[in-house]
MIDOSE-1310 file (N, C-alpha, C; in nm, 2 decimals, decimal comma, always signed):
residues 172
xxxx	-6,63/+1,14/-0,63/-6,78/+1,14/-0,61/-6,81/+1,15/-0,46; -6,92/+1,23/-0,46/-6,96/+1,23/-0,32/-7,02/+1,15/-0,25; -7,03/+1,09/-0,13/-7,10/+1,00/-0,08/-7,26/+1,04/-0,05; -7,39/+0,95/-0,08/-7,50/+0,94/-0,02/-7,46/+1,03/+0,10
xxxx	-7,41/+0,96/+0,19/-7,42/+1,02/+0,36/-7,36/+1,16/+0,41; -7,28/+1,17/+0,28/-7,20/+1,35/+0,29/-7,34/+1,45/+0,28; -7,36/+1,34/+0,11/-7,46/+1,48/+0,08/-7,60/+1,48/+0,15; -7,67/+1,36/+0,19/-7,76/+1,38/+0,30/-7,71/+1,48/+0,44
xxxx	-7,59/+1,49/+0,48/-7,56/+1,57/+0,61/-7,57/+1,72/+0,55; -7,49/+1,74/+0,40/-7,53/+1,87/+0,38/-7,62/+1,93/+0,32; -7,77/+1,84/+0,27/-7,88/+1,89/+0,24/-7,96/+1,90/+0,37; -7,94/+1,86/+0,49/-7,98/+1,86/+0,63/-7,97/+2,02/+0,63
xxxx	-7,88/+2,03/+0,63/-7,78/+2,21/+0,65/-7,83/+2,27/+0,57; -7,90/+2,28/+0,47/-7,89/+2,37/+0,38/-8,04/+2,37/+0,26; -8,16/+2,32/+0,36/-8,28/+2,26/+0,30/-8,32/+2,38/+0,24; -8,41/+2,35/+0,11/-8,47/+2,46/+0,06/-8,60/+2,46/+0,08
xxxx	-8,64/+2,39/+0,22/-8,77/+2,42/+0,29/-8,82/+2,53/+0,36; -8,69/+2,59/+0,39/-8,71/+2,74/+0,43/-8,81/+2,79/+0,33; -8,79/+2,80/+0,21/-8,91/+2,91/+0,15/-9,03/+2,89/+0,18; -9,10/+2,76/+0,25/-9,21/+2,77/+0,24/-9,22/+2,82/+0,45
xxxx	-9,35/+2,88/+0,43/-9,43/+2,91/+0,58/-9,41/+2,82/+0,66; -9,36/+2,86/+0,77/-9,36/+2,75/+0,90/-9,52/+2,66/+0,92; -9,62/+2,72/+0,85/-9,70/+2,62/+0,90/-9,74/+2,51/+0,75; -9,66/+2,57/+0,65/-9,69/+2,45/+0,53/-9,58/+2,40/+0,46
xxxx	-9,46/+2,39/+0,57/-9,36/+2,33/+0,56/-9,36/+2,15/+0,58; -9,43/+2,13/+0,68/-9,50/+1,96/+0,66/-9,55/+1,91/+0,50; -9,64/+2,00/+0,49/-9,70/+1,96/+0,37/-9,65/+1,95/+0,22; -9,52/+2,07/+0,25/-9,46/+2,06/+0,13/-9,34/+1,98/+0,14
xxxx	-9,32/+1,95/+0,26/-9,17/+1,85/+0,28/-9,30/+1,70/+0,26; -9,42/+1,68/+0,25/-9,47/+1,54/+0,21/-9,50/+1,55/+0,10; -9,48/+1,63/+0,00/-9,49/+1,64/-0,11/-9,36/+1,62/-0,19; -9,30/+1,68/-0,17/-9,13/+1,70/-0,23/-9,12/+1,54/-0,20
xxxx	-9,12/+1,49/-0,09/-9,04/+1,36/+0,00/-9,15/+1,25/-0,16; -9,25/+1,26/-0,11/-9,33/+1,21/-0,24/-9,27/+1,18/-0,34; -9,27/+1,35/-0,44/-9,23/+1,33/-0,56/-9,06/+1,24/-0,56; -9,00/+1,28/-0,47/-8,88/+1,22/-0,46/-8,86/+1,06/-0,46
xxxx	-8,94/+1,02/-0,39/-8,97/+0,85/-0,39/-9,01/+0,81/-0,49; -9,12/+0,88/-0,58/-9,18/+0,84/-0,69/-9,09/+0,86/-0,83; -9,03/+0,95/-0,81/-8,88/+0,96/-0,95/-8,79/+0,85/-0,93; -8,77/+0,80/-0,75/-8,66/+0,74/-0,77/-8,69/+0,60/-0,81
xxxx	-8,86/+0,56/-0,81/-8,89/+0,44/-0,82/-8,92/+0,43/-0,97; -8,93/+0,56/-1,04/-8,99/+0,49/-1,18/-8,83/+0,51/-1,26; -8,74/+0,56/-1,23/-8,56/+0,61/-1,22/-8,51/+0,42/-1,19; -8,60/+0,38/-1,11/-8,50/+0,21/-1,05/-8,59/+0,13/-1,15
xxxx	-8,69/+0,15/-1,19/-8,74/+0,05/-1,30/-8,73/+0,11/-1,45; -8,65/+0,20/-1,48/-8,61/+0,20/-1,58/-8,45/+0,25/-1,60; -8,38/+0,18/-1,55/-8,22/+0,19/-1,53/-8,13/+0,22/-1,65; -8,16/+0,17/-1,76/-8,11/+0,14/-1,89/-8,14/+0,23/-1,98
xxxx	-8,21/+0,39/-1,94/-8,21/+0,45/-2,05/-8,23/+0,59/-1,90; -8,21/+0,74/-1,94/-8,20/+0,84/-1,91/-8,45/+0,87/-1,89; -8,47/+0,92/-1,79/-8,58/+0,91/-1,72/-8,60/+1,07/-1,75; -8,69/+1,11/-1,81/-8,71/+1,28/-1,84/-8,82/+1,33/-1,72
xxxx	-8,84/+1,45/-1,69/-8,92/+1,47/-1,62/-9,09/+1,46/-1,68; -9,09/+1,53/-1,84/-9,22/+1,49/-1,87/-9,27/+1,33/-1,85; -9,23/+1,24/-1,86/-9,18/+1,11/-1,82/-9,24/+1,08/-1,67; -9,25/+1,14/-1,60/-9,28/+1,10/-1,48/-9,38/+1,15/-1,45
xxxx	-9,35/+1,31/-1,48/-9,51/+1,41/-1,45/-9,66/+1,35/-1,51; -9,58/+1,25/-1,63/-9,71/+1,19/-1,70/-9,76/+1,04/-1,63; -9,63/+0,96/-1,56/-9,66/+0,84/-1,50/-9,78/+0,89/-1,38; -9,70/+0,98/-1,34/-9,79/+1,05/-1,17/-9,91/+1,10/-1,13
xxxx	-9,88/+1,19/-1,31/-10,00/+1,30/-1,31/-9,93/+1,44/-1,21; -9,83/+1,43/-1,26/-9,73/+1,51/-1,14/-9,72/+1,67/-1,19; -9,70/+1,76/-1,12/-9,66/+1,91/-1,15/-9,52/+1,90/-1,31; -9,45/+1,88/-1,37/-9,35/+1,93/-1,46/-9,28/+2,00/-1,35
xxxx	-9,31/+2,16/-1,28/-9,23/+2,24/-1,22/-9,19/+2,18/-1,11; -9,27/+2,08/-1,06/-9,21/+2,01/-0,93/-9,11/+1,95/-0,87; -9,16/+1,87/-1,04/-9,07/+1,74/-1,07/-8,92/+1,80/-1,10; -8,89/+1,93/-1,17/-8,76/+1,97/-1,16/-8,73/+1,98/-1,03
xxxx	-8,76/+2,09/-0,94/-8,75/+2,09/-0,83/-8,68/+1,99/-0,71; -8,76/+1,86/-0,73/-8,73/+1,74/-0,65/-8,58/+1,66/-0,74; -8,57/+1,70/-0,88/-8,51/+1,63/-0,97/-8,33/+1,70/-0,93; -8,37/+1,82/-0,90/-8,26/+1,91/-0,89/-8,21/+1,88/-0,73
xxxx	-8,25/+1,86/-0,63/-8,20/+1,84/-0,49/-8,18/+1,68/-0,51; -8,27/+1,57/-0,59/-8,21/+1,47/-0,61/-8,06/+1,46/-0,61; -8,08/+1,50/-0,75/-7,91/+1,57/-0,79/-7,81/+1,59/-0,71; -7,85/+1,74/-0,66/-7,73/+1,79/-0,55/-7,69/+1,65/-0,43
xxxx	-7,77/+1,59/-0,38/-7,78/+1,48/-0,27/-7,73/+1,36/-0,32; -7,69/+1,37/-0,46/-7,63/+1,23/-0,55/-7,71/+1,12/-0,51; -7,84/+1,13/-0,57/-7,91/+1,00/-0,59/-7,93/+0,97/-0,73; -7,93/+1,08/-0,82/-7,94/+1,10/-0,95/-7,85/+1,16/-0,99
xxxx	-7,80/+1,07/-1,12/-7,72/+1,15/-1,24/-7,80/+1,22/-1,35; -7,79/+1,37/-1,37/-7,87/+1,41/-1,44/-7,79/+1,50/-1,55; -7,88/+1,48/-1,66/-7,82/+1,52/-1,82/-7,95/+1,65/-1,84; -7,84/+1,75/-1,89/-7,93/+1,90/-1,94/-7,97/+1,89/-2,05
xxxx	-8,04/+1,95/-2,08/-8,04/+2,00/-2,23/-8,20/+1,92/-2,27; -8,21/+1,96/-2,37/-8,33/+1,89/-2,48/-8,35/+1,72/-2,47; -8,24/+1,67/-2,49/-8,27/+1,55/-2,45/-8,26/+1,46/-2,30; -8,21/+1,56/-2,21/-8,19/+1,54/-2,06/-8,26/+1,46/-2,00
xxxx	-8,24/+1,40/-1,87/-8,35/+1,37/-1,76/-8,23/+1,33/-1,66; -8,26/+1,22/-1,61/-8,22/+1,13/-1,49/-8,21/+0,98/-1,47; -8,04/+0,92/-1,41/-8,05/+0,79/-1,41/-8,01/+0,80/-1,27; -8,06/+0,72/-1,20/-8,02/+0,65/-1,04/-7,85/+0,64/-1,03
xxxx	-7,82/+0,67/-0,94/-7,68/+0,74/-0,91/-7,61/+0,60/-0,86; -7,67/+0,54/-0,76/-7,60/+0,42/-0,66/-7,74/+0,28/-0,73; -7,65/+0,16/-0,67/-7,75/+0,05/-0,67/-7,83/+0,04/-0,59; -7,97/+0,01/-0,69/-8,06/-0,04/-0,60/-8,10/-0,05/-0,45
xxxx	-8,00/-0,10/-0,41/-7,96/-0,20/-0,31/-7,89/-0,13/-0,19; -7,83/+0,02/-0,25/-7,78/+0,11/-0,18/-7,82/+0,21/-0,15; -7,91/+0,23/-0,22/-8,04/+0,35/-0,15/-8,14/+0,32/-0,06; -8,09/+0,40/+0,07/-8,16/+0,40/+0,13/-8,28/+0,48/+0,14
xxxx	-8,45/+0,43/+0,20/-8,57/+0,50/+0,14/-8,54/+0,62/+0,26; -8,45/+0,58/+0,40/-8,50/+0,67/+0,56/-8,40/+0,80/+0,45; -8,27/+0,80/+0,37/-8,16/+0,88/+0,37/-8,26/+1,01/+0,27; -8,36/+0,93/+0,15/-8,42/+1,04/+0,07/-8,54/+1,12/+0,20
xxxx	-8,62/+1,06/+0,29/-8,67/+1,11/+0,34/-8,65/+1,22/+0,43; -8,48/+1,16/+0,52/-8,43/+1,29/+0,58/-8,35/+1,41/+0,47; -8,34/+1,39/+0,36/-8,30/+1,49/+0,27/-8,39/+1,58/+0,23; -8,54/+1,52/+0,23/-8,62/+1,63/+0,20/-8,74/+1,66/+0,34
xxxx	-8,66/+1,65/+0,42/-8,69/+1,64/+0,56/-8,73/+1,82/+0,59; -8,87/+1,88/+0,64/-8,87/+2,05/+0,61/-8,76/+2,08/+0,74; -8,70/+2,18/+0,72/-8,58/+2,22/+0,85/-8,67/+2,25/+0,93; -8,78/+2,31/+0,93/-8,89/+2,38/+1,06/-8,88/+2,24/+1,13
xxxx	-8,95/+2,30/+1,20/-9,02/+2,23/+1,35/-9,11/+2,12/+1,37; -9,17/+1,98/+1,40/-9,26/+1,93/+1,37/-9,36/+1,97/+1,45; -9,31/+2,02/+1,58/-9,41/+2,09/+1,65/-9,36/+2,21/+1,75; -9,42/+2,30/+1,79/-9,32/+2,38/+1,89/-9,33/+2,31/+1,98
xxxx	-9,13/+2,35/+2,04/-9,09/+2,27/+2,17/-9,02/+2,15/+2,12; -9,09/+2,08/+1,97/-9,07/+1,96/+1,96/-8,88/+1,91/+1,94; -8,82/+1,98/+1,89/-8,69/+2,00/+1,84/-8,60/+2,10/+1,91; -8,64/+2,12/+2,03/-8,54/+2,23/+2,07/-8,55/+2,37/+2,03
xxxx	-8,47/+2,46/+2,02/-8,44/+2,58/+1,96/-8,54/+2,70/+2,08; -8,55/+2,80/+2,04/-8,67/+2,91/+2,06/-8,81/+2,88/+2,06; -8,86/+2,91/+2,14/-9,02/+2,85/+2,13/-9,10/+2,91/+2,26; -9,22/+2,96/+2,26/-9,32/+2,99/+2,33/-9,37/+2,91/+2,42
xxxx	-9,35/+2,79/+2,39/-9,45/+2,71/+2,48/-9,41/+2,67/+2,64; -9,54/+2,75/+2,73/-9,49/+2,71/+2,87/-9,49/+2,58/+2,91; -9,52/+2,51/+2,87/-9,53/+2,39/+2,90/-9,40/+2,30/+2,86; -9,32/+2,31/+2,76/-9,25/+2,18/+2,70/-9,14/+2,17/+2,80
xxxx	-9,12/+2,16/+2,90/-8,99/+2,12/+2,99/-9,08/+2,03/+3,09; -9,22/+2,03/+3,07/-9,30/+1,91/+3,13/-9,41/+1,84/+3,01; -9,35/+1,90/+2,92/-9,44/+1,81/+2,81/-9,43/+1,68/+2,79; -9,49/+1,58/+2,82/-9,51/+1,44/+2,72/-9,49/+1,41/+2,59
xxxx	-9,58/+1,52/+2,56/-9,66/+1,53/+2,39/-9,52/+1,50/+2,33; -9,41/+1,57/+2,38/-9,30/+1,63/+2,30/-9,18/+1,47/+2,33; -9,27/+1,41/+2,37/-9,17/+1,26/+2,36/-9,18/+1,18/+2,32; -9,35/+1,21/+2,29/-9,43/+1,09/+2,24/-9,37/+1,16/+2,07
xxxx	-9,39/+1,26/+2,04/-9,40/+1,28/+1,91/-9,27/+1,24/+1,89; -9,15/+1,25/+1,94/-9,00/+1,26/+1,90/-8,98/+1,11/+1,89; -9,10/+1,02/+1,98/-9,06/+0,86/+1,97/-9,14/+0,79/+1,82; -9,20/+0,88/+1,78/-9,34/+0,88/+1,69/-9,24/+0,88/+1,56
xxxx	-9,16/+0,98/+1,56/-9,08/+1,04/+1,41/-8,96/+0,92/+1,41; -8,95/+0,89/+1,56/-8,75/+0,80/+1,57/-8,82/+0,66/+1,50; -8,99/+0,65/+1,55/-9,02/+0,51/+1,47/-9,01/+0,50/+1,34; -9,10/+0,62/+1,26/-9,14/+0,60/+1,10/-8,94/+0,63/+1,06
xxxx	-8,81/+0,67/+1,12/-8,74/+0,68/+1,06/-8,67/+0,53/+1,08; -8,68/+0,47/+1,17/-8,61/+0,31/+1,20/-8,65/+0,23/+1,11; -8,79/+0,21/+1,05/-8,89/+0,17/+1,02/-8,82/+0,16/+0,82; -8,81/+0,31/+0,82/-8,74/+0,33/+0,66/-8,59/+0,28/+0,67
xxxx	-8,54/+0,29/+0,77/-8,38/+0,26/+0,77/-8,35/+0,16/+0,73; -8,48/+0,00/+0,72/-8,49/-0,11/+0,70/-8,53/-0,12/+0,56; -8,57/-0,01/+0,50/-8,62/-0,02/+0,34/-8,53/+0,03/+0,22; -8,52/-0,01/+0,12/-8,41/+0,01/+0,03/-8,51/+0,03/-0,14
xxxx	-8,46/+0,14/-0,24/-8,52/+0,15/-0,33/-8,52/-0,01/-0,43; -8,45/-0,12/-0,38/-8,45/-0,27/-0,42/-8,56/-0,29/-0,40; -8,58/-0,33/-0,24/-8,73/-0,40/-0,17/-8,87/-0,33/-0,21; -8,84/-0,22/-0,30/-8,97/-0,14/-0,35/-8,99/-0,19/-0,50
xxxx	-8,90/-0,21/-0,58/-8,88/-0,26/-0,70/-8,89/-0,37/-0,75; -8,78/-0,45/-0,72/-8,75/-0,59/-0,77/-8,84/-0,66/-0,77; -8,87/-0,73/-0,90/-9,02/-0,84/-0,86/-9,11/-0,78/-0,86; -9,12/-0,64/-0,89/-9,28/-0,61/-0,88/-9,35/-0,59/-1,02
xxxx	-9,38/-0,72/-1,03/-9,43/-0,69/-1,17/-9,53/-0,62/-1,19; -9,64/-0,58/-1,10/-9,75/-0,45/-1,12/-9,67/-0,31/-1,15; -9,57/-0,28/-1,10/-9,53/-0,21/-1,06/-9,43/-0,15/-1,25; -9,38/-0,29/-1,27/-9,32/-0,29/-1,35/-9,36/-0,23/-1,49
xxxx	-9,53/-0,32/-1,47/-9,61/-0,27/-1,61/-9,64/-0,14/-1,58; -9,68/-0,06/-1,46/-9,75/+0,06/-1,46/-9,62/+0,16/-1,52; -9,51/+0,14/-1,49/-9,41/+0,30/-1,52/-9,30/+0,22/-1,62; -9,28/+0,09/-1,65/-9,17/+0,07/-1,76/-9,19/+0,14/-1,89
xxxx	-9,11/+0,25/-1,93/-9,10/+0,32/-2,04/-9,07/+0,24/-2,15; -9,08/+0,28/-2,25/-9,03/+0,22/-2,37/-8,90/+0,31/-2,41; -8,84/+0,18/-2,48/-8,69/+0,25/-2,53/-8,70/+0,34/-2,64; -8,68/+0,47/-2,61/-8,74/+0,57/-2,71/-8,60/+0,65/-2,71
């Protein structure tokens, strides 16, 4: 089996954020990252039976096509074990306790840029070799990811009994 941290380094390499436009690459990497948190939380509160996509699209109010989507890079990234077919869906891959929330976010992390200059690489801007902006933002991103590094799909779960009533499925 492959480790969380392998497949996080090779979904880094190999994001399928590329298809979308460099300038609605944010938006769809906060959307994906979304649906991704949201499978894996209604995925951690119902551990004991296989979690389908119609299943969630209905907890969410979510796309169906999306929800594959996010369901399928879950997958590849082994956070989810997932079953094909007619009666298919998804169970949580690792414990609770071992998912980290920073590892799903850098998996569906868009490969673009957050800003030009910001990341290195090719870029126009005359300015970023005296830019600020470009340190402030890179100390802005190192926060919200330190920040997750401390949160686990457990500390989102456990005990939450609001949480519990809104998406516990029935054994069906």
């Amino acid at each position: 089996m492959v480790s969380t941290t392998e497949s996080v380094k090779h979904i880094r390499q190999s994001s399928n954020a590329r298809a979308f436009p460099p300038e609605e690459q944010l938006s769809a990497t906060t959307m994906r990252t979304n649906l991704a948190m949201r499978s894996l939380i209604i995925g951690a509160m119902n551990t004991v039976q296989i979690v389908r996509k119609a299943e969630i699209a209905r907890a969410y109010s979510a796309s169906k096509n999306h929800l594959g989507l996010v369901a399928n890079e879950l997958s590849q990234s082994d956070f989810l074990n997932t079953v094909r077919g007619k009666n298919g869906g998804g169970t949580i891959s690792h414990l609770l306790s071992e998912t980290c929330i920073s590892d799903v976010a850098r998996t569906f992390k868009a490969s673009g840029r957050f800003a030009e200059g910001f990341e290195g690489g090719e870029n126009e801007c005359r300015i970023v070799d005296q830019s600020r902006l470009r340190n402030a933002l890179g100390r802005a991103v190192g926060a919200i990811y330190a920040e997750l590094n401390k949160v686990y799909l457990s500390d989102l779960t456990k005990g939450n009994a609001g949480l519990t009533q809104l998406l516990e499925l029935s054994d069906a």
